[in-house]
C-alpha positions in Angstrom: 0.0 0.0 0.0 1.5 3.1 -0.9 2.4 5.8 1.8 0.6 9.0 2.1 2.7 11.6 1.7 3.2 14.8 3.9 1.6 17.0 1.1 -1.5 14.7 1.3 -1.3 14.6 4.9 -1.6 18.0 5.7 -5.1 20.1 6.3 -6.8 22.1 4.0 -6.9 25.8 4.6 -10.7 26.9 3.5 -10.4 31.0 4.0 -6.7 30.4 1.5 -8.6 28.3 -1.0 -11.2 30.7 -0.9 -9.7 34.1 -1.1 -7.3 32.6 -4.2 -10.3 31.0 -6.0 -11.9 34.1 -6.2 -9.1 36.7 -6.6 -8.2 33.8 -9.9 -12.0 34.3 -11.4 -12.0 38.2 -10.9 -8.4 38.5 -13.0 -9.7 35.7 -15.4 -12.9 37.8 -16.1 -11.1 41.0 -15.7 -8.6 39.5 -18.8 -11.7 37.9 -20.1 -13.5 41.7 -20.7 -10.3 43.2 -21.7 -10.0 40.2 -24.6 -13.4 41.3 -25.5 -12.6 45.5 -25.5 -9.6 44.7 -27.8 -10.6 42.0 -30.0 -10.9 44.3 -33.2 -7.1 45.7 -32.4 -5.9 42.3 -31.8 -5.7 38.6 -33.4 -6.4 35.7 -30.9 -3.1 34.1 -32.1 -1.1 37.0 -31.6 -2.4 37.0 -27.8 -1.7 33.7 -27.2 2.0 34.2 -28.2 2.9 37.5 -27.1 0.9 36.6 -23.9 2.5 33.2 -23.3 5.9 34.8 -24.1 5.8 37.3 -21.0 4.8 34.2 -18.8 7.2 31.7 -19.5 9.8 33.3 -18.5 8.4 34.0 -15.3 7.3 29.8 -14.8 10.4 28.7 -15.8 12.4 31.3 -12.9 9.7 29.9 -10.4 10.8 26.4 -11.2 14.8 27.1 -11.2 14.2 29.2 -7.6 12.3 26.2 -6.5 13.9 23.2 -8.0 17.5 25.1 -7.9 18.3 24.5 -11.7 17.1 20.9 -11.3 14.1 21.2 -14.3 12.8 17.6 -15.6 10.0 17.0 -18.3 6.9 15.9 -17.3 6.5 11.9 -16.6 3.8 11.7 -18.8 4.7 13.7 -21.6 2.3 12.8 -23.8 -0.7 13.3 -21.6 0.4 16.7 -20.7 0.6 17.5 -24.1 -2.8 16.3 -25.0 -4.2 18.0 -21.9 -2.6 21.4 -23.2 -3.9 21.2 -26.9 -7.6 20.6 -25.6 -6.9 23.5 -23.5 -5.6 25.8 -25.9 -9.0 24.2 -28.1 -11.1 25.0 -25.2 -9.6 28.8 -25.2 -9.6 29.4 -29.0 -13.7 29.0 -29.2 -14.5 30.7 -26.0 -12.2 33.7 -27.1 -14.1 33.7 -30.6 -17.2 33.7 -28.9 -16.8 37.2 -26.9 -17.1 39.6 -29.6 -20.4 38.0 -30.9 -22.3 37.4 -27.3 -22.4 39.3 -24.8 -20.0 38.8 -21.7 -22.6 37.3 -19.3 -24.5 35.0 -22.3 -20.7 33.5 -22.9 -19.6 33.3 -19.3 -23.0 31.6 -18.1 -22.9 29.0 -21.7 -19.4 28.5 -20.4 -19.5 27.5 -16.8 -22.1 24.7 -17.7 -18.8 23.0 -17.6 -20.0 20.9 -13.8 -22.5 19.2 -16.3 -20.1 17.8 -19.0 -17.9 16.6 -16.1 -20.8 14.8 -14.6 -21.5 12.9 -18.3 -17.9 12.9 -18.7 -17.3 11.6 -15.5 -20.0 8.7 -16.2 -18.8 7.7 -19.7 -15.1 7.9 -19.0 -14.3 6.9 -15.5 -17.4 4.9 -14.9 -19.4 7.1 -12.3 -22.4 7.1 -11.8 -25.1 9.8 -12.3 -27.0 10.0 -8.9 -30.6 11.7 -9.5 -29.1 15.3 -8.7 -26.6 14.9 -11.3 -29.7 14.4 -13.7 -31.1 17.1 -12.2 -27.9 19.5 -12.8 -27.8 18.5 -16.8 -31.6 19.2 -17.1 -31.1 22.3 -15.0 -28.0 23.3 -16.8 -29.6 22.9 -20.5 -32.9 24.5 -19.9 -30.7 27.3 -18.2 -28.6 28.0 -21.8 -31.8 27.7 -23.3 -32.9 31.0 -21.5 -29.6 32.3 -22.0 -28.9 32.0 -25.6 -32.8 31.6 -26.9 -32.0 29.9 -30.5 -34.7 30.6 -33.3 -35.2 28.9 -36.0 -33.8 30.9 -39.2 -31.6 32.8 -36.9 -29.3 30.8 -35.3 -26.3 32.3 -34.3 -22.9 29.7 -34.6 -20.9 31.7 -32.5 -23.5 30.7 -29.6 -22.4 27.0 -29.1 -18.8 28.1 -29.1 -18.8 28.7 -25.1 -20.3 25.3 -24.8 -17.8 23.3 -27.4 -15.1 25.3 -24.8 -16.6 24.0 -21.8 -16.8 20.3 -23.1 -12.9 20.9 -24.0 -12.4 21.9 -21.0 -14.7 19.2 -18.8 -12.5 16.8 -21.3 -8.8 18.2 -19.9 -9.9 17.8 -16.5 -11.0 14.5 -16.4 -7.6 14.2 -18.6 -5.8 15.8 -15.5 -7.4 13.9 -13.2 -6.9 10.2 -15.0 -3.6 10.8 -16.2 -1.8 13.5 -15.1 -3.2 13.9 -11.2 1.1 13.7 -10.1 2.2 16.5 -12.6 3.6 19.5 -10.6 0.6 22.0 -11.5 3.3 24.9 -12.5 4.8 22.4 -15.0 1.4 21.7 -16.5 0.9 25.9 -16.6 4.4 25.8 -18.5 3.1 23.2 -20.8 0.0 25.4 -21.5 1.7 28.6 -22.5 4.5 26.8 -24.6 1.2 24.9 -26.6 -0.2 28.4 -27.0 3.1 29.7 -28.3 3.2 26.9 -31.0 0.0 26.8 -31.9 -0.1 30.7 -32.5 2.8 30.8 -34.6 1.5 27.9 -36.5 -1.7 29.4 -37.5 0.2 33.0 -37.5 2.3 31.3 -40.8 -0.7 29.7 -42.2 -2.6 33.3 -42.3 0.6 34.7 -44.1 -0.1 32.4 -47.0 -3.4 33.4 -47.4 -4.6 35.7 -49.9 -4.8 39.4 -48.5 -9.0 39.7 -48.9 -9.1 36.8 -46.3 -6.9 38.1 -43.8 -9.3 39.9 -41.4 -11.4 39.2 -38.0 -10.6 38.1 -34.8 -8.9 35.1 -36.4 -7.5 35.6 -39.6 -6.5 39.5 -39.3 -2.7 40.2 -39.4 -1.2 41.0 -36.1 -1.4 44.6 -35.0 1.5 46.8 -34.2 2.4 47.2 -30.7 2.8 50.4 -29.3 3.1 51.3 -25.6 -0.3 51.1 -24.7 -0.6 47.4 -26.1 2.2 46.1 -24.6 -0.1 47.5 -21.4 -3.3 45.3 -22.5 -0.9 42.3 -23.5 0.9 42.6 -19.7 -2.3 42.7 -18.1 -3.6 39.8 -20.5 -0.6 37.9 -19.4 -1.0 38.6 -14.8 -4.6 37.6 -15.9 -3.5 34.0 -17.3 -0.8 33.6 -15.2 -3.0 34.0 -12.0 -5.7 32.0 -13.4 -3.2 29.3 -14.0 -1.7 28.4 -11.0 -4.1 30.1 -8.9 -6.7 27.2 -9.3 -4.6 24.5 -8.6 -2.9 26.2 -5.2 -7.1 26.8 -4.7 -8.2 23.4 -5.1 -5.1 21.4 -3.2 -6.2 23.4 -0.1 -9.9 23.3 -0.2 -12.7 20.3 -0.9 -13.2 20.6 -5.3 -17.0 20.8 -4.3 -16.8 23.7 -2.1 -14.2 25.6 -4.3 -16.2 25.0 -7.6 -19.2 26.7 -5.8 -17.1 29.7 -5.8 -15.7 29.3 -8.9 -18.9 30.1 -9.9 -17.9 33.7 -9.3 -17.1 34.3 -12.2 -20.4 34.3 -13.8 -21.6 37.4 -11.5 -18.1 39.1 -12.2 -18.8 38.8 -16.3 -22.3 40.5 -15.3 -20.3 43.3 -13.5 -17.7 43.8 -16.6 -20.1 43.4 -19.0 -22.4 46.3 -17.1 -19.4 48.2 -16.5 -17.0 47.9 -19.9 -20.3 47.6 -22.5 -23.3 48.8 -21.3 -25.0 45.4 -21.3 -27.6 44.6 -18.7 -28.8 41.1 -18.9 -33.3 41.1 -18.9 -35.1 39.2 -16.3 -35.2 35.8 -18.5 -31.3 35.7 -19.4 -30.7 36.6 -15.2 -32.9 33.4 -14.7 -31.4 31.2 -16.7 -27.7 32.3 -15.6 -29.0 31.1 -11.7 -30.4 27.7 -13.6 -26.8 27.3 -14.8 -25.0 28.4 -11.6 -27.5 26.4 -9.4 -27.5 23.1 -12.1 -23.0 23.7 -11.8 -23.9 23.7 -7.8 -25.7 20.6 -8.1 -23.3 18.5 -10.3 -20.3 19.6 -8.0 -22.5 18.3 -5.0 -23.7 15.1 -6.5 
């Protein structure tokens, strides 16, 4: 039988898990509504590199001070890997989504993510869906529902985007928990900012060979010049992924994942405050319902 180690030994610290899970979803919004301000200056892929290039650097000098010089790949290499490239999946659609829906519409789509983890959890690990988990998908759909409110002949693509990112995302976690659960949690940040870093200069050469009458958007537009002023947005872009990064893992090794993910849930009411705030929007009384359905139904599958 294998021996528990100190780290597992020790108690969790609730008001610490706490405090960091919701300073990490007020920068993640924050860098969330600033995305959203400057998506017709920027290109997504030129935020992922340019942001992922001002965090490395600061990753890989918290490993060296911590490890003193003594840096190893991850075990599972290949996992990690894997894990990252959903991740960066799961961040390219919900990142496309924000200049077509509103801030609150895409936050409230997104954090359905509970629910995919529930079916996730069922299909891939073999749990078992207790009646509140049905509950918490029925919830959660009728919820997006009120949120989004598809017609027929005006359908609107961009509004399953947050949802495709939260599968991608309910998909990485159960990834993170099957297979890489020992990986040091900075190394798997590291991991994250190098796969945005390659896959934004991929797709940065690919848009080079495209004809000029196709290069515009959020995703095909050149990159934009950087003056002083955007290297401001791309700093702040960066403390805003670099927080949200390790600032959920130090959250949920010191707190129960039910009671964090409640507040996790944050977020939602911070995109309602940024959106009010930054855009003028002000959700009516049927998209506020169906953002508590969602937040309730995320509740319910985290308390199965």
């Amino acid at each position: 039988m294998p021996q528990t180690s100190p780290e597992d030994q020790r108690g969790d610290n609730i008001p610490l898990a706490v405090s960091v899970i919701l300073l990490t979803v007020l920068a993640l919004s924050l860098g969330d509504a600033l995305i959203k301000m400057t998506s017709g200056s920027f290109v997504i892929w030129q935020i992922f590199v340019l942001r992922s290039l001002i965090v490395i650097p600061v990753l890989f000098g918290v490993l060296v001070a911590r490890d003193k010089g003594g840096i190893r790949l991850p075990d599972a290499l290949g996992w990690v890997t894997l894990r990252s490239l959903m991740l960066v999946g799961m961040w390219v659609c919900y990142y496309l989504s924000l200049p077509e829906l509103t801030l609150s519409a895409a936050a409230a789509a997104y954090y359905t993510l509970p629910i995919f983890i529930t079916l996730f959890s069922a299909v891939f690990i073999g749990d078992r869906i207790s009646g509140a988990g049905w509950a918490a998908v029925f919830l959660g759909f009728l919820g997006v529902l009120l949120i989004l409110r598809p017609e027929a002949g005006d359908f609107n693509a961009y509004a399953i985007l947050p949802l495709v990112s939260a599968m991608l995302y309910a998909g990485a976690m159960i990834l993170t928990r099957t297979r890489c659960r020992q990986q040091d949690p900075i190394m798997l940040s590291l991991a994250l900012n190098i796969g945005f870093v390659v896959i934004g200069g991929l797709a940065a050469g690919i848009i080079l060979l495209l004809p000029e009458t196709a290069r515009q958007g959020f995703l095909l537009a050149p990159w934009a010049e950087m003056g002083p002023s955007e290297w401001l947005s791309m700093s702040l872009l960066a403390a805003a992924i670099l927080t949200g990064s390790i600032g959920a893992a130090i959250a949920y090794q010191n707190g129960p994942p039910a009671m964090i993910g409640a507040f996790d849930f944050a977020y939602v009411g911070f995109a309602v405050l940024w959106g009010l705030v930054f855009f003028a929007e002000v959700p009516d009384m049927v998209s506020m319902f169906g953002m508590l359905l969602v937040v309730g139904a995320g509740i319910l599958a985290l308390r199965r």
